[in-house]
N, CA, C and O atoms as a GROMACS GRO file, in nm:
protein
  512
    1UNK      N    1  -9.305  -2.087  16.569
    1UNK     CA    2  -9.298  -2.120  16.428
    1UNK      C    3  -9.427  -2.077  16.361
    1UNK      O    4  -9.532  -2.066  16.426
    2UNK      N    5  -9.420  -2.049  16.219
    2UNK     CA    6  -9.549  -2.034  16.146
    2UNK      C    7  -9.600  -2.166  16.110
    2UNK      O    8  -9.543  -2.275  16.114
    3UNK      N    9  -9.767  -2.123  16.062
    3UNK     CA   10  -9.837  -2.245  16.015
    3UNK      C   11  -9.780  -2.288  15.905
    3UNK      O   12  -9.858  -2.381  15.886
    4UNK      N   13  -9.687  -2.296  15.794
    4UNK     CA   14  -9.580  -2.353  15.698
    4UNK      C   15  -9.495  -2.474  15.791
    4UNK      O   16  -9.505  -2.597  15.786
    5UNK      N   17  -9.382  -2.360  15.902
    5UNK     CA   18  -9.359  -2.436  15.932
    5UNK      C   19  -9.374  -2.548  16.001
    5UNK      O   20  -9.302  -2.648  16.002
    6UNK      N   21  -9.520  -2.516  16.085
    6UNK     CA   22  -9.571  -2.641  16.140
    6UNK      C   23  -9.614  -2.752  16.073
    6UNK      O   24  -9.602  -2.869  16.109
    7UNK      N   25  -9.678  -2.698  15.950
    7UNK     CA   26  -9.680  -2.813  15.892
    7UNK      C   27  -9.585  -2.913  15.850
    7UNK      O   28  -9.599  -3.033  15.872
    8UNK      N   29  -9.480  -2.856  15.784
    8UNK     CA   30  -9.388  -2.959  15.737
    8UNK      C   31  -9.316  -3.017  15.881
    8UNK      O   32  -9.216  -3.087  15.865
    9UNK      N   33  -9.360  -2.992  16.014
    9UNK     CA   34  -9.280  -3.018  16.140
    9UNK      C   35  -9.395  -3.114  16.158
    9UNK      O   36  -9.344  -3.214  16.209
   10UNK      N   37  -9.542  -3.138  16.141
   10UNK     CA   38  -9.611  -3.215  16.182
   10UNK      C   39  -9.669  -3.325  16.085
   10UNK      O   40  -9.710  -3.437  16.114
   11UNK      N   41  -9.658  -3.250  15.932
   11UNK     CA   42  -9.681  -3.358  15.842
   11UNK      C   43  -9.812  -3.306  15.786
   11UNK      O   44  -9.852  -3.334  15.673
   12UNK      N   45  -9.874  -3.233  15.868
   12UNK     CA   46 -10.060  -3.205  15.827
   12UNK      C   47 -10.043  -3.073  15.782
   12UNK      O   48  -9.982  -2.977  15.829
   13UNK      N   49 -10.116  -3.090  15.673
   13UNK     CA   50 -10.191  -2.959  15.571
   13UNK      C   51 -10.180  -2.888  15.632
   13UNK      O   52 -10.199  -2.925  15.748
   14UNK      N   53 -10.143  -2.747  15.616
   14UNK     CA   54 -10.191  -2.643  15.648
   14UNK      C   55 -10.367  -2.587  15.647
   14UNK      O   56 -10.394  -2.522  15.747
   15UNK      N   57 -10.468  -2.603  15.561
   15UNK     CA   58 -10.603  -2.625  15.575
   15UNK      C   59 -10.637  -2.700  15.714
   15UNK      O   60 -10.699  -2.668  15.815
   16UNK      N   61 -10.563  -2.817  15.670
   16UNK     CA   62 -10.600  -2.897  15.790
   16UNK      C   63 -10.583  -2.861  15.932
   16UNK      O   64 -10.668  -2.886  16.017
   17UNK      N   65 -10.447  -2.790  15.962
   17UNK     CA   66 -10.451  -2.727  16.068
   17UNK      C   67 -10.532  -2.639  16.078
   17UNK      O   68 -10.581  -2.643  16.190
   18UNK      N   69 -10.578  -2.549  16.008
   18UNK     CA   70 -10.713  -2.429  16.064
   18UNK      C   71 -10.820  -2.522  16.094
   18UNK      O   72 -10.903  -2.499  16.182
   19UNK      N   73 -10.817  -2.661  16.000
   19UNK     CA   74 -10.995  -2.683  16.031
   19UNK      C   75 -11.002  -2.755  16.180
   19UNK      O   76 -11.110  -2.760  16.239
   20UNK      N   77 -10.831  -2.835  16.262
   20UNK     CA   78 -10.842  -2.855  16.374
   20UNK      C   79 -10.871  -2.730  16.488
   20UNK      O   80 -10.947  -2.732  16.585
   21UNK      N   81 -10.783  -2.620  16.439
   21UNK     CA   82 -10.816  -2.527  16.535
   21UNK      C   83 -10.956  -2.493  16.538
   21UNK      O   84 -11.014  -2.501  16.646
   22UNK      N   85 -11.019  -2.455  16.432
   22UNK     CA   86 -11.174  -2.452  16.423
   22UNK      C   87 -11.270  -2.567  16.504
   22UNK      O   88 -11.365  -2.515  16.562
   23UNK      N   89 -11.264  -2.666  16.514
   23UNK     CA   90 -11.289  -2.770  16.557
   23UNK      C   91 -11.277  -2.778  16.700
   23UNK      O   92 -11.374  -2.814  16.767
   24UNK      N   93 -11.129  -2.736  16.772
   24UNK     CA   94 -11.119  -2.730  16.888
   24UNK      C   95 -11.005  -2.844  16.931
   24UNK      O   96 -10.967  -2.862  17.047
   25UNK      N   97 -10.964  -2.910  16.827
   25UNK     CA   98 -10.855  -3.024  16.854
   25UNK      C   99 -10.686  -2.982  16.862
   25UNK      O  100 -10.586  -3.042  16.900
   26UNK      N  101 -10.713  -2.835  16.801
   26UNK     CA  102 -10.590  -2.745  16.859
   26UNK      C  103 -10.621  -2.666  16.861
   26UNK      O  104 -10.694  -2.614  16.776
   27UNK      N  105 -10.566  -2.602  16.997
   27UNK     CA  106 -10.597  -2.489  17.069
   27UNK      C  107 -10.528  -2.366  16.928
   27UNK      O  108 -10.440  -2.373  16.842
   28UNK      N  109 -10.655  -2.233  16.982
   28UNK     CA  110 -10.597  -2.141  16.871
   28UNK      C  111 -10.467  -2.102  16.963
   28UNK      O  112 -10.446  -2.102  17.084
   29UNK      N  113 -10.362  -2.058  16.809
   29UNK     CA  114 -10.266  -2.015  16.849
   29UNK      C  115 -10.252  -1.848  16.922
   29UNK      O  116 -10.351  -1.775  16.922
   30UNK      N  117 -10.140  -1.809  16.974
   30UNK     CA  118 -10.115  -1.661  17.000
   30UNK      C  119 -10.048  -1.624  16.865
   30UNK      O  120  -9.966  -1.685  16.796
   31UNK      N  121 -10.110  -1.505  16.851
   31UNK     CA  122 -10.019  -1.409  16.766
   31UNK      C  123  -9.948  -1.327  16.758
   31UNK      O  124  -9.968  -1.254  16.855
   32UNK      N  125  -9.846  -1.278  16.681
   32UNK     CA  126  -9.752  -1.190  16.661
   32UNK      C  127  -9.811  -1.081  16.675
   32UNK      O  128  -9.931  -1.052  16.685
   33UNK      N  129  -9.684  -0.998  16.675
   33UNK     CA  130  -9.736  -0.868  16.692
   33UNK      C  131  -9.769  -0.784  16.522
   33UNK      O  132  -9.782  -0.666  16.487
   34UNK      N  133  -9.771  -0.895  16.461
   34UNK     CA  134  -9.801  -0.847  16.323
   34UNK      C  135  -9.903  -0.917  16.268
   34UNK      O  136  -9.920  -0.916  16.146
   35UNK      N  137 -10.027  -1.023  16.395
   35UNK     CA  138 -10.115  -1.071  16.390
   35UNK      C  139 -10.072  -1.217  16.331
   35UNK      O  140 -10.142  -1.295  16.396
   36UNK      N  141 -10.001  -1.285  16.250
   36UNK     CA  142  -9.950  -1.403  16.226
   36UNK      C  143  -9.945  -1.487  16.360
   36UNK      O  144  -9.887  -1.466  16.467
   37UNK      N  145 -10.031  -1.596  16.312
   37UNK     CA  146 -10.066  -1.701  16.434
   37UNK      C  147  -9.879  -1.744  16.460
   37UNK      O  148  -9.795  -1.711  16.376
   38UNK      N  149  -9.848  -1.811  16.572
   38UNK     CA  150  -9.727  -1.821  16.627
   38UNK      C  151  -9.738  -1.994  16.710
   38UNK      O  152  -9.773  -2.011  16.827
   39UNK      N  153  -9.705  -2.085  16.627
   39UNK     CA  154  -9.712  -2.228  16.719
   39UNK      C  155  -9.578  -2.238  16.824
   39UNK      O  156  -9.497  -2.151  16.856
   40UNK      N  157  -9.588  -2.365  16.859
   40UNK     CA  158  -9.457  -2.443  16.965
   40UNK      C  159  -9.469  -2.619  16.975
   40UNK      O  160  -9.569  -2.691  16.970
   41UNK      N  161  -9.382  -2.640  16.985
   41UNK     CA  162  -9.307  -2.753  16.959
   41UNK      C  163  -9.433  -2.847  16.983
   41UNK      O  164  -9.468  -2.943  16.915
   42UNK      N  165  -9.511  -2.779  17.127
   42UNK     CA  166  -9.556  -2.879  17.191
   42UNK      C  167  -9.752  -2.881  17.075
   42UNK      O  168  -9.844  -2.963  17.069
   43UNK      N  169  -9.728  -2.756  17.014
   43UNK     CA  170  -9.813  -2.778  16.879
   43UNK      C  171  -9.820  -2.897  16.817
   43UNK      O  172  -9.902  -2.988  16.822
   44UNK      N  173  -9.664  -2.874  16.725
   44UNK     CA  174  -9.652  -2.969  16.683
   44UNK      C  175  -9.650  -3.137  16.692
   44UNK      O  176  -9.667  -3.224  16.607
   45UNK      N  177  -9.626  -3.140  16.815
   45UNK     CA  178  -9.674  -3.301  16.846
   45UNK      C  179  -9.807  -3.319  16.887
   45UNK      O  180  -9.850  -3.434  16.899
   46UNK      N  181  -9.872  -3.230  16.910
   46UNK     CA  182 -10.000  -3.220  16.935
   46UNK      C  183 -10.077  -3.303  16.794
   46UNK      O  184 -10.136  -3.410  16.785
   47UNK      N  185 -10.039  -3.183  16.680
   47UNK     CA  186 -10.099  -3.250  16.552
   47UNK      C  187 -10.033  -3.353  16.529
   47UNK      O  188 -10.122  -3.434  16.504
   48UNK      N  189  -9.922  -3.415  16.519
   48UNK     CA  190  -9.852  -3.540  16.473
   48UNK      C  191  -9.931  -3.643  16.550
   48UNK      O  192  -9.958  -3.753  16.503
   49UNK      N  193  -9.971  -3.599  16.683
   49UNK     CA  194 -10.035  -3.725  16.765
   49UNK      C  195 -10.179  -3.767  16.693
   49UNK      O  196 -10.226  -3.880  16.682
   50UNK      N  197 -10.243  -3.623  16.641
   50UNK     CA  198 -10.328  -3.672  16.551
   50UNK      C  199 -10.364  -3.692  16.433
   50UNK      O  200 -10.466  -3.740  16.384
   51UNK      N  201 -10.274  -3.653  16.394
   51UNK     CA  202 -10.252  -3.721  16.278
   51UNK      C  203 -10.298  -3.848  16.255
   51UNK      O  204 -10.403  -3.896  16.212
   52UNK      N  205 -10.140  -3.912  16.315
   52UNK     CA  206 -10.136  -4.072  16.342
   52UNK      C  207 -10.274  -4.169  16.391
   52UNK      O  208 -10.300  -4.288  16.371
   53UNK      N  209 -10.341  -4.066  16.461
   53UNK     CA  210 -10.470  -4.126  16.514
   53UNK      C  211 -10.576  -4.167  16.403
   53UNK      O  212 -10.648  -4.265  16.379
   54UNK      N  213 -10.549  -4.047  16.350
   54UNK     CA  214 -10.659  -4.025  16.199
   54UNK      C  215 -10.623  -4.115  16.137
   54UNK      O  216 -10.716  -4.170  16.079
   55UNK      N  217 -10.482  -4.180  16.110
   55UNK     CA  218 -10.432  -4.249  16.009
   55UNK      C  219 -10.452  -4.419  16.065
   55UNK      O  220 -10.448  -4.514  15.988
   56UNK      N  221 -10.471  -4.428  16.190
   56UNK     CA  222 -10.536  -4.541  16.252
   56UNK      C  223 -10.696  -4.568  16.270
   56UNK      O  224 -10.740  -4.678  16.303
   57UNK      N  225 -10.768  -4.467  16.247
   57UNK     CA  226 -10.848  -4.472  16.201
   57UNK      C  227 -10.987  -4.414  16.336
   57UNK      O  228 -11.108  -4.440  16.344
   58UNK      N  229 -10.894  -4.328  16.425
   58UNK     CA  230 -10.990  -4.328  16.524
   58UNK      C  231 -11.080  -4.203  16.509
   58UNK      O  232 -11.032  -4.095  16.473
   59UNK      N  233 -11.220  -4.222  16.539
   59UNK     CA  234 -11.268  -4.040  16.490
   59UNK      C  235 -11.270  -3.946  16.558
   59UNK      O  236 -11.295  -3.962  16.677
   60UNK      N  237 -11.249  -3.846  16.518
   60UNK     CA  238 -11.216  -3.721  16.598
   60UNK      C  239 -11.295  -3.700  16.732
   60UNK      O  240 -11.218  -3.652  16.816
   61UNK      N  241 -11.386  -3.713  16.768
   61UNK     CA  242 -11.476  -3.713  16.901
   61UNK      C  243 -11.399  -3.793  16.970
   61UNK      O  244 -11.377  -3.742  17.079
   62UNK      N  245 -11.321  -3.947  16.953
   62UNK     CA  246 -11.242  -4.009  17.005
   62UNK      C  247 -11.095  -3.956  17.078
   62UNK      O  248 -11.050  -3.953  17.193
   63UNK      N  249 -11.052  -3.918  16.950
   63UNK     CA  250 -10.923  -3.798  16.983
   63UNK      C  251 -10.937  -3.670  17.041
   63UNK      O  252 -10.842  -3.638  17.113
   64UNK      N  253 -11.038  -3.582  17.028
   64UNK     CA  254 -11.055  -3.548  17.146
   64UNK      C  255 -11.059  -3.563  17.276
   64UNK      O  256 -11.023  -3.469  17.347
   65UNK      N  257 -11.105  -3.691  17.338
   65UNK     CA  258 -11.144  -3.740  17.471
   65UNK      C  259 -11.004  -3.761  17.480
   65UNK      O  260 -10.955  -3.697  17.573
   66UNK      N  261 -10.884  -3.860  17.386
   66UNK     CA  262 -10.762  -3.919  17.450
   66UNK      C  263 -10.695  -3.766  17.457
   66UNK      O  264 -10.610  -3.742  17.543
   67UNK      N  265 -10.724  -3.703  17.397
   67UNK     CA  266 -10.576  -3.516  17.428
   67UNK      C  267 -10.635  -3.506  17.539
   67UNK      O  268 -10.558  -3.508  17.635
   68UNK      N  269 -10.732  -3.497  17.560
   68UNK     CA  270 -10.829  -3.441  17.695
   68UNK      C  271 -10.792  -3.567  17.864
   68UNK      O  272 -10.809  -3.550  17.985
   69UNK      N  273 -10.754  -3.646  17.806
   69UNK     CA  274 -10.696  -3.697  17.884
   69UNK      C  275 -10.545  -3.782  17.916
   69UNK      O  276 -10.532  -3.883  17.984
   70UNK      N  277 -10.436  -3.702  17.839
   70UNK     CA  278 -10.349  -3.744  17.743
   70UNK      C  279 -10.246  -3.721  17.891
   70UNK      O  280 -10.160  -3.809  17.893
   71UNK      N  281 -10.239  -3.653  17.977
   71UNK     CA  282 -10.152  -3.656  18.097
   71UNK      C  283 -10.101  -3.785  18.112
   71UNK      O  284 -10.156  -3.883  18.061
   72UNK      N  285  -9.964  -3.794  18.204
   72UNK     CA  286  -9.922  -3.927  18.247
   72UNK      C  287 -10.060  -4.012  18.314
   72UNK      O  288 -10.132  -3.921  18.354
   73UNK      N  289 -10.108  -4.103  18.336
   73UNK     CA  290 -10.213  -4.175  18.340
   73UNK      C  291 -10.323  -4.155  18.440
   73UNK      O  292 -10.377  -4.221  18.529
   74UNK      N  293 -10.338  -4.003  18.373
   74UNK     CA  294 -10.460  -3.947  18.373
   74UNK      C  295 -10.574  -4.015  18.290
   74UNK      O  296 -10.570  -4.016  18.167
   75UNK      N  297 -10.681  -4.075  18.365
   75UNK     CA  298 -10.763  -4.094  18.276
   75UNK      C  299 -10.741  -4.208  18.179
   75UNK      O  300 -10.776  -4.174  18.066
   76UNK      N  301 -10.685  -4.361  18.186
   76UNK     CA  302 -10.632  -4.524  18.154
   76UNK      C  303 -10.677  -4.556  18.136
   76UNK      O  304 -10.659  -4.632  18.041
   77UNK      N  305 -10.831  -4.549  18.211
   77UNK     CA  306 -10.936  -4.657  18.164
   77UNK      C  307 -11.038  -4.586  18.087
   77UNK      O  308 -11.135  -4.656  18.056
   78UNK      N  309 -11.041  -4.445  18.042
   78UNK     CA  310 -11.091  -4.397  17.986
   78UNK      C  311 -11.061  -4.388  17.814
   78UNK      O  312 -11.134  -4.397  17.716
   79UNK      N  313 -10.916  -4.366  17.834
   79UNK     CA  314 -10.860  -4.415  17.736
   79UNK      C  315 -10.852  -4.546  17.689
   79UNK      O  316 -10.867  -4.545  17.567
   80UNK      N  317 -10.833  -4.666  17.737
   80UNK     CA  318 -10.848  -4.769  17.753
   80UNK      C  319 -10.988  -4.790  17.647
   80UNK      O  320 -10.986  -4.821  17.528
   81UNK      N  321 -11.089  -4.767  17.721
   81UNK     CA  322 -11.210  -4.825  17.674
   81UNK      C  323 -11.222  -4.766  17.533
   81UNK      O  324 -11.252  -4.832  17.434
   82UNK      N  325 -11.189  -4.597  17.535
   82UNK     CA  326 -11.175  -4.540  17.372
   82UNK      C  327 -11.125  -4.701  17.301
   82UNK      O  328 -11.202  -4.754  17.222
   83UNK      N  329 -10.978  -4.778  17.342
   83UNK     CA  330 -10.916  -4.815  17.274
   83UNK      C  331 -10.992  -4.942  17.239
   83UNK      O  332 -10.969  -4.978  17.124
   84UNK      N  333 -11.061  -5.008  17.296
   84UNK     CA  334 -11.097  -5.129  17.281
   84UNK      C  335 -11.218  -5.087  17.201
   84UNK      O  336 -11.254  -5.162  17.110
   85UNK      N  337 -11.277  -4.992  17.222
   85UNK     CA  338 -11.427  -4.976  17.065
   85UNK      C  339 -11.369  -4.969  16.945
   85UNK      O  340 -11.422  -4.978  16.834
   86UNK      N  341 -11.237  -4.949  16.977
   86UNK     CA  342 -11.194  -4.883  16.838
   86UNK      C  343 -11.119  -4.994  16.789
   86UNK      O  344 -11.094  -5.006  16.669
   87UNK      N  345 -11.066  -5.107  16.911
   87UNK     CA  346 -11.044  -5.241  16.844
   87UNK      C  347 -11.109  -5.350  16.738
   87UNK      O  348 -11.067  -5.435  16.659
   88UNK      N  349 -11.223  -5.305  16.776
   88UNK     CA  350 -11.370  -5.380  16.752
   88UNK      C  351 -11.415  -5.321  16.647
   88UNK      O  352 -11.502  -5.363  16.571
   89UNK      N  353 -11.363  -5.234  16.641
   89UNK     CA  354 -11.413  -5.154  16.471
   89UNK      C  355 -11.345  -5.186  16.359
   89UNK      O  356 -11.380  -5.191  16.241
   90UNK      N  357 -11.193  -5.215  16.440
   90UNK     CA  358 -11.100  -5.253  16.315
   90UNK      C  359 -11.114  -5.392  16.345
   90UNK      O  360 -11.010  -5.415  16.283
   91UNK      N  361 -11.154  -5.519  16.389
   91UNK     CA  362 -11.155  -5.607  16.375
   91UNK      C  363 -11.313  -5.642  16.321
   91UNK      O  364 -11.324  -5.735  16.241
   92UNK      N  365 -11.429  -5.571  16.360
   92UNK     CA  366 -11.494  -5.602  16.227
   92UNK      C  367 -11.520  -5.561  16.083
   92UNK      O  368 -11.601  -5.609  16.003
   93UNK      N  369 -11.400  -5.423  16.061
   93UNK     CA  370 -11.375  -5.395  15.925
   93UNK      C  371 -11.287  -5.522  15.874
   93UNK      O  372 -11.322  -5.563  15.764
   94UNK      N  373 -11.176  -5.593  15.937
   94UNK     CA  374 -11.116  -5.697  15.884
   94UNK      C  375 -11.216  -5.821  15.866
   94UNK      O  376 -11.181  -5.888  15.768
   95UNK      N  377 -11.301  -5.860  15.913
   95UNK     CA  378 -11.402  -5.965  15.814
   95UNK      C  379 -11.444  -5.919  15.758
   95UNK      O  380 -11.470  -6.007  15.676
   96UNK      N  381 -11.479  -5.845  15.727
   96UNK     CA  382 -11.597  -5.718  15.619
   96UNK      C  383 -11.471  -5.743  15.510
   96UNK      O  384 -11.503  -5.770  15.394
   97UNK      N  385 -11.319  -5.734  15.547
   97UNK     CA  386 -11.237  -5.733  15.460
   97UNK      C  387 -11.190  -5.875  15.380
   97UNK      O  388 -11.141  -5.886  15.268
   98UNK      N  389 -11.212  -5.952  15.452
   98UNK     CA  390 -11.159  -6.078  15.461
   98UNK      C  391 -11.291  -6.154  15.354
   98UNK      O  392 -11.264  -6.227  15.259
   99UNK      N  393 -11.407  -6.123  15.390
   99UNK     CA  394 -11.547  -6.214  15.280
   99UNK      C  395 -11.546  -6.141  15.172
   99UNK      O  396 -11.598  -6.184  15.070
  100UNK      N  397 -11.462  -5.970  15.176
  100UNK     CA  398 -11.489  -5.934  15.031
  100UNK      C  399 -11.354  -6.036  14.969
  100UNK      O  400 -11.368  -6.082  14.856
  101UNK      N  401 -11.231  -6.066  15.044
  101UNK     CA  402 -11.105  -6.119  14.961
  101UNK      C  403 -11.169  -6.234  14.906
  101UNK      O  404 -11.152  -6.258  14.787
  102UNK      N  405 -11.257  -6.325  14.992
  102UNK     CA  406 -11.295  -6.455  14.947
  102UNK      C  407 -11.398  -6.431  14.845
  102UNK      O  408 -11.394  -6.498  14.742
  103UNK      N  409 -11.480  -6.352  14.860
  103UNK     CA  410 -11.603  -6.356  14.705
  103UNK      C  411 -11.486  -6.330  14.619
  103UNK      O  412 -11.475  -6.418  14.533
  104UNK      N  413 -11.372  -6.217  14.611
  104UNK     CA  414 -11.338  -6.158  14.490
  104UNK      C  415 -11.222  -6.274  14.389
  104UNK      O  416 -11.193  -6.276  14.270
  105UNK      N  417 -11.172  -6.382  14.538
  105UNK     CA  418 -11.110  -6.472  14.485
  105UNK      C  419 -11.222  -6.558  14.443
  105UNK      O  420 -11.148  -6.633  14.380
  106UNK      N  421 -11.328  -6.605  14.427
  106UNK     CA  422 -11.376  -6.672  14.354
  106UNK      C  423 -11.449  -6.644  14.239
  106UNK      O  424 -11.460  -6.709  14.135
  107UNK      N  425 -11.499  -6.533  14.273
  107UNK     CA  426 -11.529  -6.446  14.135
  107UNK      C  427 -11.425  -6.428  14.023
  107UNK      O  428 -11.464  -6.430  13.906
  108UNK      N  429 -11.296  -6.410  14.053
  108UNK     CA  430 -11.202  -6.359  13.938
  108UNK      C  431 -11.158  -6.482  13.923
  108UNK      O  432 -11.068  -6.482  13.840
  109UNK      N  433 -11.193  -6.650  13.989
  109UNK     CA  434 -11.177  -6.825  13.914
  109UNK      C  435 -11.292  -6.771  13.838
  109UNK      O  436 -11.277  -6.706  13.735
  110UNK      N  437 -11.400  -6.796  13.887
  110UNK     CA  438 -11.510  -6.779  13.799
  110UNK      C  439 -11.479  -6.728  13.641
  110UNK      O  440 -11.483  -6.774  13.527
  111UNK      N  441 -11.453  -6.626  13.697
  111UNK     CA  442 -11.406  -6.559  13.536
  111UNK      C  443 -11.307  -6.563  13.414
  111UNK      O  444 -11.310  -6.521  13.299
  112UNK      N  445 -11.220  -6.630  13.491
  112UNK     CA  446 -11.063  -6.700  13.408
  112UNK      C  447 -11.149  -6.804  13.375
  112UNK      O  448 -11.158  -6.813  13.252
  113UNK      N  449 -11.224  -6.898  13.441
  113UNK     CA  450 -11.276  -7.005  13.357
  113UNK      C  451 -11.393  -7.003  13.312
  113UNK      O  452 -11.476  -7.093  13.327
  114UNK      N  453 -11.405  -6.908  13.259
  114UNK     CA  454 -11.524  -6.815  13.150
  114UNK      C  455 -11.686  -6.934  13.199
  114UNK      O  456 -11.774  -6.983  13.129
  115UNK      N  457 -11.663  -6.938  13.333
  115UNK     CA  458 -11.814  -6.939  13.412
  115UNK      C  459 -11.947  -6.783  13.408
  115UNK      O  460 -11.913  -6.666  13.423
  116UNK      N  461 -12.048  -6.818  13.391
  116UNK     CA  462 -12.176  -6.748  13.408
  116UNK      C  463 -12.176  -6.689  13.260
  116UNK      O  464 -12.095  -6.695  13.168
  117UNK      N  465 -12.303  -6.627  13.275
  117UNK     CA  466 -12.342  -6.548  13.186
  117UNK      C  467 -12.325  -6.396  13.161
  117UNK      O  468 -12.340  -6.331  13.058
  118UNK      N  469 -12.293  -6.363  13.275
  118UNK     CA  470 -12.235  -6.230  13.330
  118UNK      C  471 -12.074  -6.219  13.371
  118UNK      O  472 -12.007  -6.315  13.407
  119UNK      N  473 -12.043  -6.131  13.363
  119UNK     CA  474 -11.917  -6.150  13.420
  119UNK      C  475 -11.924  -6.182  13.580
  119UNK      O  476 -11.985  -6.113  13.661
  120UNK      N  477 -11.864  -6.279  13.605
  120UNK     CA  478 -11.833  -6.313  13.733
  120UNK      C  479 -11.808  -6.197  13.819
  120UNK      O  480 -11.892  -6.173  13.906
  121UNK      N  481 -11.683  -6.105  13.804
  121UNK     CA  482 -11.688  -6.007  13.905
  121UNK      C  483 -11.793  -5.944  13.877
  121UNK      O  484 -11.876  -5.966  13.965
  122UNK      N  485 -11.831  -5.878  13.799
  122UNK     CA  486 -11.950  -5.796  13.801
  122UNK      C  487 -12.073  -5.855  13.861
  122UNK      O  488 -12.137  -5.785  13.939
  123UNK      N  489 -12.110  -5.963  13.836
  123UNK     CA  490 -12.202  -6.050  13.928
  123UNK      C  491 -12.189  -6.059  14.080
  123UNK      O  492 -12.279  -6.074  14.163
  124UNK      N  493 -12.037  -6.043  14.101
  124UNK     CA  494 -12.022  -6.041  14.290
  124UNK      C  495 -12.044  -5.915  14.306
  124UNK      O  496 -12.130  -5.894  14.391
  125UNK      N  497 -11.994  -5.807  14.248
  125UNK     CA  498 -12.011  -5.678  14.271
  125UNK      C  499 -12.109  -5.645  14.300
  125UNK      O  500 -12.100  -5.601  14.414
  126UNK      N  501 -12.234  -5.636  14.253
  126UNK     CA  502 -12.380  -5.642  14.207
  126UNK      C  503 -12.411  -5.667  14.345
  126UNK      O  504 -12.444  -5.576  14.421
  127UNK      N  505 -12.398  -5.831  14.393
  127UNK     CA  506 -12.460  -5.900  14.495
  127UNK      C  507 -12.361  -5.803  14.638
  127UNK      O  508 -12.400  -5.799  14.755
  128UNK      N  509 -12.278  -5.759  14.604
  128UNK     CA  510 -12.209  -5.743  14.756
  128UNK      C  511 -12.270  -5.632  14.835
  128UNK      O  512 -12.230  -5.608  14.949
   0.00000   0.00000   0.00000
């Protein structure tokens, strides 16, 4: 397939696919005999796998190591441990998330009941 159709088969930009191949997170493709890069299926889930990764939030040095060890359970606890830093990242972005919900819920009482001298949110904002 072409890079068009891979994309709409994987979901990711076309840009985006050159800047993985550039990168090294997909292998460059073979080309036609009219020089047009030429993917396969197994492309395409390649990028969909990272996609999804990206969209979970893991960073690319990460996703590298899991393709690199992406065989039937090749490499578990390697993966594994990727998975648990990356637990810990999203569980301390969720308090990071959770004290901004609580300042912003008291900031926006604050402000319905025309407390401070400043605007209340703008006052948490400021301080956060």
């Amino acid at each position: 397939m072409q890079v068009g159709m891979l994309s709409a088969a994987s979901g990711v930009k076309i840009e985006t696919i050159r800047y993985y191949e550039k990168v090294g997170l997909l292998p460059k493709p073979v080309r036609a005999g009219n020089g047009r890069r030429v993917y396969d299926q197994a492309d395409a889930e390649r990028l969909s796998f990272i996609r999804r990764a990206r969209l979970l939030g893991f960073p690319m040095a990460d996703i590298r190591a899991i393709l690199a060890l992406r065989a039937p359970k090749a490499g578990n606890a390697t993966v594994r441990t990727i998975a648990e830093r990356h637990l810990a990242t999203v569980r301390a972005r969720l308090a990071d998330l959770r004290a901004l919900e609580d300042m912003l819920i008291l900031a926006i009482d604050d402000c319905q009941a025309g407390r401070g001298d400043v605007c209340p949110v703008v006052a948490a904002i400021a301080k956060a």
